[in-house]
PDB file as gemmi writes it, atoms N, CA and C in Angstrom:
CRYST1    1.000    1.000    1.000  90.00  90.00  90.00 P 1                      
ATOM      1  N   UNK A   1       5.456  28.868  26.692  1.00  0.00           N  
ATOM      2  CA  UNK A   1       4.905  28.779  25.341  1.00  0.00           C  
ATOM      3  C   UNK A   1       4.143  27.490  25.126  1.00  0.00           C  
ATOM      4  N   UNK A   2       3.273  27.194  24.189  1.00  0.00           N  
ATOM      5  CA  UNK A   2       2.791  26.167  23.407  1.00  0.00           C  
ATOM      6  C   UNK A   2       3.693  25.022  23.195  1.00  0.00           C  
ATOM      7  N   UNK A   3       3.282  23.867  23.632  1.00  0.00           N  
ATOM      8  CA  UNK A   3       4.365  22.778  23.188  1.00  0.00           C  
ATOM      9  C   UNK A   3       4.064  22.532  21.399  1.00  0.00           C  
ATOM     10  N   UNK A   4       5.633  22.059  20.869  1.00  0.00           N  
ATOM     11  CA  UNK A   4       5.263  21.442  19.451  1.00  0.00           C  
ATOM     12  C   UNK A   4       5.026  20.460  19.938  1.00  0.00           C  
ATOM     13  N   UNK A   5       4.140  19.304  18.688  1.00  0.00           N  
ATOM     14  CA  UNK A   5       3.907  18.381  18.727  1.00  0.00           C  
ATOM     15  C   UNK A   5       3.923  17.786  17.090  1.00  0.00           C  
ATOM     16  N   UNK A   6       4.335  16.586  16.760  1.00  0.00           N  
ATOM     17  CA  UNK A   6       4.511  15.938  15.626  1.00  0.00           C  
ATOM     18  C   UNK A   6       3.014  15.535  15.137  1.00  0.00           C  
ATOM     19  N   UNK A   7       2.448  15.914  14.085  1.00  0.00           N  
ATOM     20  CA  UNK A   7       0.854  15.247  13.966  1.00  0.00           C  
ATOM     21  C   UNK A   7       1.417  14.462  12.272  1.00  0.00           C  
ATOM     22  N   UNK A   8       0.824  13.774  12.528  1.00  0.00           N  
ATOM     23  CA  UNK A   8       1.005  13.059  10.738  1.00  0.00           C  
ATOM     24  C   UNK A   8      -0.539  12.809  10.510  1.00  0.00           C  
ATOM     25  N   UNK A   9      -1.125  12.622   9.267  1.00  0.00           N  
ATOM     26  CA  UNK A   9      -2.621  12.917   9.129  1.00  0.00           C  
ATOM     27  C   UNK A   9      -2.656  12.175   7.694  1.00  0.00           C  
ATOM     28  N   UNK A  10      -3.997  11.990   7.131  1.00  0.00           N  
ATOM     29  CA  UNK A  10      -4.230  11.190   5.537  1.00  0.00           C  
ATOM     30  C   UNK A  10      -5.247  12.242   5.319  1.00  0.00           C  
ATOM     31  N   UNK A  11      -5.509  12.860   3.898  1.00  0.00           N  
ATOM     32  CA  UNK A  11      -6.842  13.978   3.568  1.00  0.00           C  
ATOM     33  C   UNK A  11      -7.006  12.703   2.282  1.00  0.00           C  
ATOM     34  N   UNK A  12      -8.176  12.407   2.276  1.00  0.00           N  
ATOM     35  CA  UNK A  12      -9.191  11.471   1.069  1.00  0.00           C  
ATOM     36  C   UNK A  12     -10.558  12.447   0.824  1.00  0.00           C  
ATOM     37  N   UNK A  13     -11.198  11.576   0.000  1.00  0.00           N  
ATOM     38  CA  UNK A  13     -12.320  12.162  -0.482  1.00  0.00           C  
ATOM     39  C   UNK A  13     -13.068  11.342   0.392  1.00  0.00           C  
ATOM     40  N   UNK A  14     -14.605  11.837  -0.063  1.00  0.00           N  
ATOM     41  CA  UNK A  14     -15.713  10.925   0.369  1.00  0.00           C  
ATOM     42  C   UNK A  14     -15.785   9.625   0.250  1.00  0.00           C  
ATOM     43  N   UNK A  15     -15.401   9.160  -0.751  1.00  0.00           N  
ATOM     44  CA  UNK A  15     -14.886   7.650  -1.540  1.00  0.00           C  
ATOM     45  C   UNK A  15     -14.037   7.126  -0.657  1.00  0.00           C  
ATOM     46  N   UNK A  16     -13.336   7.903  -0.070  1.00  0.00           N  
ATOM     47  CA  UNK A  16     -12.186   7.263   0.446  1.00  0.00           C  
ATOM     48  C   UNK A  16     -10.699   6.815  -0.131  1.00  0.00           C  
ATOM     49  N   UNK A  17     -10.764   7.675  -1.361  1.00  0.00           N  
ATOM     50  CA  UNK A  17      -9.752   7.939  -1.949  1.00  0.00           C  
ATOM     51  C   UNK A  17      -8.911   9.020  -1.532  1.00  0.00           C  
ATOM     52  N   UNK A  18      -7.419   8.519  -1.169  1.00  0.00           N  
ATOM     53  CA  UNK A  18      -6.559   9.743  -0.937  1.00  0.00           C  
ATOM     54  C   UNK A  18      -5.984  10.739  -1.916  1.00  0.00           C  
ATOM     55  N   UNK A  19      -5.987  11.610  -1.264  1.00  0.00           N  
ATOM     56  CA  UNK A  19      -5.620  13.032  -2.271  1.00  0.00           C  
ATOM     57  C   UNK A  19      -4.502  13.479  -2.464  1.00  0.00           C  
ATOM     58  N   UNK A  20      -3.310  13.464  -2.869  1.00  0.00           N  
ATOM     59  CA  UNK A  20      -1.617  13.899  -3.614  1.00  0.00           C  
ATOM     60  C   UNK A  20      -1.995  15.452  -3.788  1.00  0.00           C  
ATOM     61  N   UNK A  21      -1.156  16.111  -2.898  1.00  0.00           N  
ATOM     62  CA  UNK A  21      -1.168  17.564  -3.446  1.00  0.00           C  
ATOM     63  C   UNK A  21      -2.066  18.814  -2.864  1.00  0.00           C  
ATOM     64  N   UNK A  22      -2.425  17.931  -1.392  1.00  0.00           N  
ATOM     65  CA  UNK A  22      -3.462  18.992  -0.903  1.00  0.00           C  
ATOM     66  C   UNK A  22      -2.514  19.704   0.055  1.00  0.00           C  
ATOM     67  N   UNK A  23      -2.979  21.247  -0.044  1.00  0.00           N  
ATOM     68  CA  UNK A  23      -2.071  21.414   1.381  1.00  0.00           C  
ATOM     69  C   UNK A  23      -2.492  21.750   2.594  1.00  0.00           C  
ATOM     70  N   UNK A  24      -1.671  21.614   3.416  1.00  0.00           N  
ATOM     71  CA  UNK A  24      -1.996  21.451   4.643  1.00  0.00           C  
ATOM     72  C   UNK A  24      -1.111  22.470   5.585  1.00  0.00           C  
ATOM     73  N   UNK A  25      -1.846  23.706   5.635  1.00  0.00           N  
ATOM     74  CA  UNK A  25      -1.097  24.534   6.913  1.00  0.00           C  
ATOM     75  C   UNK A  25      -1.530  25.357   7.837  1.00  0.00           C  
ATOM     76  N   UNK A  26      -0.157  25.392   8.787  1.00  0.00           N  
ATOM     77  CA  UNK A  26      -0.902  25.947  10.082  1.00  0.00           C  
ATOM     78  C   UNK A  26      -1.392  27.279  10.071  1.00  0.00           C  
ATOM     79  N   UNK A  27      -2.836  28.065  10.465  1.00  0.00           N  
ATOM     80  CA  UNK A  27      -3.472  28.541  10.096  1.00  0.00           C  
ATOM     81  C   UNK A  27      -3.182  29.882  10.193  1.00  0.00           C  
ATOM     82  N   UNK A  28      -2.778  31.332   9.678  1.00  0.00           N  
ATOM     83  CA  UNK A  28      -1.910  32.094   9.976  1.00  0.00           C  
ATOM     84  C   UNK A  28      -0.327  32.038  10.048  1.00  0.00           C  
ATOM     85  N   UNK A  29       0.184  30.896   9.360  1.00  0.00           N  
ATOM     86  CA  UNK A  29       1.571  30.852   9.411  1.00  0.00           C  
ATOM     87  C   UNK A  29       2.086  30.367   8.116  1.00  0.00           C  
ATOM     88  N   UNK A  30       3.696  30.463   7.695  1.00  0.00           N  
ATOM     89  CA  UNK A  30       3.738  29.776   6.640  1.00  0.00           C  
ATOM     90  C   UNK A  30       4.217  28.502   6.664  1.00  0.00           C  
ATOM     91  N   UNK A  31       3.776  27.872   8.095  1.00  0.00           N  
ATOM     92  CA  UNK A  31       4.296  26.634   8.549  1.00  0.00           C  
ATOM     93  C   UNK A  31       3.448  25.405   7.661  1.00  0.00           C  
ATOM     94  N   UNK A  32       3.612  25.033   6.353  1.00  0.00           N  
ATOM     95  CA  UNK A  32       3.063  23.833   5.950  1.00  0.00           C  
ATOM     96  C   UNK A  32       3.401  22.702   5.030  1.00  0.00           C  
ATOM     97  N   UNK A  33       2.693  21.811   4.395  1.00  0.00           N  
ATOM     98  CA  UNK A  33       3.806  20.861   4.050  1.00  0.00           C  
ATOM     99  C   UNK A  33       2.329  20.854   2.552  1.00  0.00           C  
ATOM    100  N   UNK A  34       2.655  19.035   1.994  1.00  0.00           N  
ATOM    101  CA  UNK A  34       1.167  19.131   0.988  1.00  0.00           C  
ATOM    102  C   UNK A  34       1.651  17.172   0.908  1.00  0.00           C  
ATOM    103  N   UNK A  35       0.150  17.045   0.952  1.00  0.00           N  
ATOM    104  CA  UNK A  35       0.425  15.530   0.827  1.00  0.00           C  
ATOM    105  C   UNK A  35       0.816  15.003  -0.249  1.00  0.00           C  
ATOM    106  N   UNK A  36       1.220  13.844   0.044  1.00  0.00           N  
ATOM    107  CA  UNK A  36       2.094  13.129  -0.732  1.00  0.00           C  
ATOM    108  C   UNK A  36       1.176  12.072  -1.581  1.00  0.00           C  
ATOM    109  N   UNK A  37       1.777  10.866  -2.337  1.00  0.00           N  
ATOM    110  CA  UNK A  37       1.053  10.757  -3.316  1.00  0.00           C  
ATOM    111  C   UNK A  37      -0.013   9.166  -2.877  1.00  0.00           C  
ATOM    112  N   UNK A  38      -0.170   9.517  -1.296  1.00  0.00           N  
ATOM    113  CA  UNK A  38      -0.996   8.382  -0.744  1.00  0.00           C  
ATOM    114  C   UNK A  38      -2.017   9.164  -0.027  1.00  0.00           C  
ATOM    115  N   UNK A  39      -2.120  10.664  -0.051  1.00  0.00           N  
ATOM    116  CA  UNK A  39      -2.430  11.494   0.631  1.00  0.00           C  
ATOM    117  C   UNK A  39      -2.147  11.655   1.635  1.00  0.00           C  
ATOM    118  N   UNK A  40      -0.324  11.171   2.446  1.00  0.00           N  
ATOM    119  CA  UNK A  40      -0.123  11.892   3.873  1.00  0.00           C  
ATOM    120  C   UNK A  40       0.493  12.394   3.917  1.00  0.00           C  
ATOM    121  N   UNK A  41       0.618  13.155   5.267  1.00  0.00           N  
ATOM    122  CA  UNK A  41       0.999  14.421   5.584  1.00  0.00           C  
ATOM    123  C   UNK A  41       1.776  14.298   6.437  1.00  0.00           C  
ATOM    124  N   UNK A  42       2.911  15.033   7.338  1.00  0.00           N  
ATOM    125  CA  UNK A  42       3.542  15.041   8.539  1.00  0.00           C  
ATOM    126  C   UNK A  42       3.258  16.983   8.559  1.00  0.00           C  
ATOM    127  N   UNK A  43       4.203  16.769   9.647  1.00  0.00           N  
ATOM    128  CA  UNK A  43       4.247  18.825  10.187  1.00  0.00           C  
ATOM    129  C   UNK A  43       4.666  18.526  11.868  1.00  0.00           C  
ATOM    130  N   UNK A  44       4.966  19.353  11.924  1.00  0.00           N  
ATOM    131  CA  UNK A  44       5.647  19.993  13.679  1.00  0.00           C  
ATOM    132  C   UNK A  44       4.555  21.172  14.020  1.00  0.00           C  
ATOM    133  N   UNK A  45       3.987  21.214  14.617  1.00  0.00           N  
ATOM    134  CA  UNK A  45       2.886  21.958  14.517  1.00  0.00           C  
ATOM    135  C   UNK A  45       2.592  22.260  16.445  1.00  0.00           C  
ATOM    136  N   UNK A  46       2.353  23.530  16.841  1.00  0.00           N  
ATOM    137  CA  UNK A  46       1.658  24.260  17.689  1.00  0.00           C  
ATOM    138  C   UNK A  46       0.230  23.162  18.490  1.00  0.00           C  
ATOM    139  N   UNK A  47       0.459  22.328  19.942  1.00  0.00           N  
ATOM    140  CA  UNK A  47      -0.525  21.098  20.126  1.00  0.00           C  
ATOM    141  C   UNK A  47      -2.050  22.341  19.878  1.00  0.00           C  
ATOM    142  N   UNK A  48      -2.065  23.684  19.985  1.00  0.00           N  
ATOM    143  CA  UNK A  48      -3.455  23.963  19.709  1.00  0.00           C  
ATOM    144  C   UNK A  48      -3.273  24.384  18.647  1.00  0.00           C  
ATOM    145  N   UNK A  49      -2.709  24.296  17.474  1.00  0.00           N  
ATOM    146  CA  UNK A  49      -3.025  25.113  16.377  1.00  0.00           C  
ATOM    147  C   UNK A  49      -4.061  24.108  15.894  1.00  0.00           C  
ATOM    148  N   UNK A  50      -4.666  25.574  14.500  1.00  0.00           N  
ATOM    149  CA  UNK A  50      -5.889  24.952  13.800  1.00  0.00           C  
ATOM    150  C   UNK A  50      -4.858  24.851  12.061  1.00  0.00           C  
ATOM    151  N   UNK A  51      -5.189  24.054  11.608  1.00  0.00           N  
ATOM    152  CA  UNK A  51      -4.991  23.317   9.901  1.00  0.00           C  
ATOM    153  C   UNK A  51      -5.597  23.855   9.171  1.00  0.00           C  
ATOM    154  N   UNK A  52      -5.237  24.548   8.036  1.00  0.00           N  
ATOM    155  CA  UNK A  52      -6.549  25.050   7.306  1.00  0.00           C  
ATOM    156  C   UNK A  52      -5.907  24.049   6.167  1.00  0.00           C  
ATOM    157  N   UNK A  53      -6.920  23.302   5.773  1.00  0.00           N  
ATOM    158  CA  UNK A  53      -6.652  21.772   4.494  1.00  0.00           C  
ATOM    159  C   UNK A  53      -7.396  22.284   3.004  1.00  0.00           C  
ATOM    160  N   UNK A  54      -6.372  22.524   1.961  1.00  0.00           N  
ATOM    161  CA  UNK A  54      -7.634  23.066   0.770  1.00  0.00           C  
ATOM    162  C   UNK A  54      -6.749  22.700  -0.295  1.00  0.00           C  
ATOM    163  N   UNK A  55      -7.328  22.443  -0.920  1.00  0.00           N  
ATOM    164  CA  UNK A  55      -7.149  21.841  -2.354  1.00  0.00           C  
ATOM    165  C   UNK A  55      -8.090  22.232  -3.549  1.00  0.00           C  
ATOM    166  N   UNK A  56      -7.890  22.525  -4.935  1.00  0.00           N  
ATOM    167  CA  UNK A  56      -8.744  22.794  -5.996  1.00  0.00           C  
ATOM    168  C   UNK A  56      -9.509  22.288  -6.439  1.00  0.00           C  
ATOM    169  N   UNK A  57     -10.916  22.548  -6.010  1.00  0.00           N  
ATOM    170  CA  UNK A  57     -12.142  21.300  -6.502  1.00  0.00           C  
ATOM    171  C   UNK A  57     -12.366  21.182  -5.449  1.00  0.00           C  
ATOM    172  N   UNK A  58     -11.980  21.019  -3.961  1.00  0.00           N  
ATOM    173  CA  UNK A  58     -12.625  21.215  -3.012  1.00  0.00           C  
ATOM    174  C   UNK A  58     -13.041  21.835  -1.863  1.00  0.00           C  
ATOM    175  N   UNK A  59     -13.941  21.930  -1.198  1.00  0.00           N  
ATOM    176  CA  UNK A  59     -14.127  23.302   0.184  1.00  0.00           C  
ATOM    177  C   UNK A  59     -12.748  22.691   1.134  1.00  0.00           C  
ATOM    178  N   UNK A  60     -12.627  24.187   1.351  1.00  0.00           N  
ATOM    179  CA  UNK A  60     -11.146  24.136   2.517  1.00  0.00           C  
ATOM    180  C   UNK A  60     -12.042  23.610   3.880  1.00  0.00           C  
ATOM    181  N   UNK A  61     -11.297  23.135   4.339  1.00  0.00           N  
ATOM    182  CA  UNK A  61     -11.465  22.549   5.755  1.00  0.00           C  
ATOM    183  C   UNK A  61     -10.382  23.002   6.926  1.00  0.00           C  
ATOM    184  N   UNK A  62     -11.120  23.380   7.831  1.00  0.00           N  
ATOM    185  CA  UNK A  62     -10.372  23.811   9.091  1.00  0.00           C  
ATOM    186  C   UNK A  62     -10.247  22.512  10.175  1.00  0.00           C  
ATOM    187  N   UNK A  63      -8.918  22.524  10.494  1.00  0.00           N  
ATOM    188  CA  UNK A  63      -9.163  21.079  11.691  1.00  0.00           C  
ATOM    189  C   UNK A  63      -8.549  21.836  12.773  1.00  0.00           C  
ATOM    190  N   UNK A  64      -8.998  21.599  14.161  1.00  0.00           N  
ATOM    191  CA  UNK A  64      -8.307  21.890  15.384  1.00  0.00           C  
ATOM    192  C   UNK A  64      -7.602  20.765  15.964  1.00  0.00           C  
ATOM    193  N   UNK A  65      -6.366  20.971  16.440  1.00  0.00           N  
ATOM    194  CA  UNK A  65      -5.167  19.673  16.608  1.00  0.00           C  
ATOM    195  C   UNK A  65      -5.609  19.580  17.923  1.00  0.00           C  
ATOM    196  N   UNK A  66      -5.824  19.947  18.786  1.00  0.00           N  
ATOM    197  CA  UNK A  66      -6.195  19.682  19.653  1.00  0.00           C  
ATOM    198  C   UNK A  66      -5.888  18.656  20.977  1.00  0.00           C  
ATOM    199  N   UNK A  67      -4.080  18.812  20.540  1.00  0.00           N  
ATOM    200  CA  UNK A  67      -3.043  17.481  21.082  1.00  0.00           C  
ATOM    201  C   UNK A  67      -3.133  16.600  20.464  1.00  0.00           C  
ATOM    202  N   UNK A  68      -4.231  16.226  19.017  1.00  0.00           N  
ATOM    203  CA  UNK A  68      -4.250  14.478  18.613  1.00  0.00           C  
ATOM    204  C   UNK A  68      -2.766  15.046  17.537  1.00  0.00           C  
ATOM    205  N   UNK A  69      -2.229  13.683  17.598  1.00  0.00           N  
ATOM    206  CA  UNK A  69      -1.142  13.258  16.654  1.00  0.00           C  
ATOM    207  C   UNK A  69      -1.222  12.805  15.576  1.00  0.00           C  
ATOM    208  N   UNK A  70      -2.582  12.247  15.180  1.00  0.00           N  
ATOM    209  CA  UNK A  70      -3.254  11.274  13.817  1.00  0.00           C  
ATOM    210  C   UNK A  70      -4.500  12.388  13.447  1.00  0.00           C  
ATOM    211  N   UNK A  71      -4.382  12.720  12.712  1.00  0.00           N  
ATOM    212  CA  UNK A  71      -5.718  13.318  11.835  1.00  0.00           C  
ATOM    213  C   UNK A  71      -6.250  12.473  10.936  1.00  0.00           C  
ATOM    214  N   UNK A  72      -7.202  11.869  11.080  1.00  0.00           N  
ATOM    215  CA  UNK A  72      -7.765  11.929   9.416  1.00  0.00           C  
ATOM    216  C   UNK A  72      -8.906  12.474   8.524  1.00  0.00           C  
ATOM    217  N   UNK A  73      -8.588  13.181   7.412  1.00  0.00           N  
ATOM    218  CA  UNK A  73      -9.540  14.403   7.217  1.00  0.00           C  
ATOM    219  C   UNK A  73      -9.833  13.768   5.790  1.00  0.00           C  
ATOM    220  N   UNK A  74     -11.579  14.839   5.695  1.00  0.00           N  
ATOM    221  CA  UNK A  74     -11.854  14.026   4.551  1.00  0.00           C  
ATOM    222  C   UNK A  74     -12.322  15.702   3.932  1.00  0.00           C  
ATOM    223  N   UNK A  75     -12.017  15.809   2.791  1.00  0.00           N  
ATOM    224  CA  UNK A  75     -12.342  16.910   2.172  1.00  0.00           C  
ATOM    225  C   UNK A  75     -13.718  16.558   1.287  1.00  0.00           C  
ATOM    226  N   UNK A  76     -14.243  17.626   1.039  1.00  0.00           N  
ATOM    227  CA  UNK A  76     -15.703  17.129   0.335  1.00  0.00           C  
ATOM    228  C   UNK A  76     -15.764  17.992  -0.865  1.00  0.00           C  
ATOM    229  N   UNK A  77     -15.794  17.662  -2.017  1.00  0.00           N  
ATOM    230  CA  UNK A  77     -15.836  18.635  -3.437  1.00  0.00           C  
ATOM    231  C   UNK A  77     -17.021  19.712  -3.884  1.00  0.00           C  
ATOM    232  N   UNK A  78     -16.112  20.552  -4.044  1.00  0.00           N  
ATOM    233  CA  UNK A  78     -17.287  21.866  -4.663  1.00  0.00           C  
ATOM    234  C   UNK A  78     -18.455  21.499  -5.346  1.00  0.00           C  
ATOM    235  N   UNK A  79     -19.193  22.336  -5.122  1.00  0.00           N  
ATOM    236  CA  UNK A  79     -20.729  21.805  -5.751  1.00  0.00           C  
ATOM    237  C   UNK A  79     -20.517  22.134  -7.395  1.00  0.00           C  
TER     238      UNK A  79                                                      
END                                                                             
């Protein structure tokens, strides 16, 4: 099988402000968590799974883990 792997990650805006409350899960599963109020995240997560990251007000974002352990994702707001 797929090894788990621990990824911890930050989702901000363009600004570079972090986001409280986005969630963050593995893509097809109900494996997910929602950041916290600095915008980070932890999860046990599949080393190839993909993240689908979405929050209200902004476009969802897909990330591929791709073995990294650190994400940092930046969500970008609806037009």
């Amino acid at each position: 099988g797929v090894a788990t792997i621990g990824v911890k990650g930050t989702v901000k805006d363009k600004g570079g402000m972090p986001i409280p409350g986005v969630n963050v899960v593995v893509k097809g599963t109900t494996n997910g968590t929602i950041t916290d109020f600095d915008g980070n995240f932890k999860l046990d997560v599949p080393s190839n799974a993909v993240l689908t990251v979405s929050f209200i007000g902004y476009k969802s974002a897909e990330i591929s883990v791709n073995n990294q352990r650190v994400l940092n994702i930046v969500l970008e707001e609806e037009s």
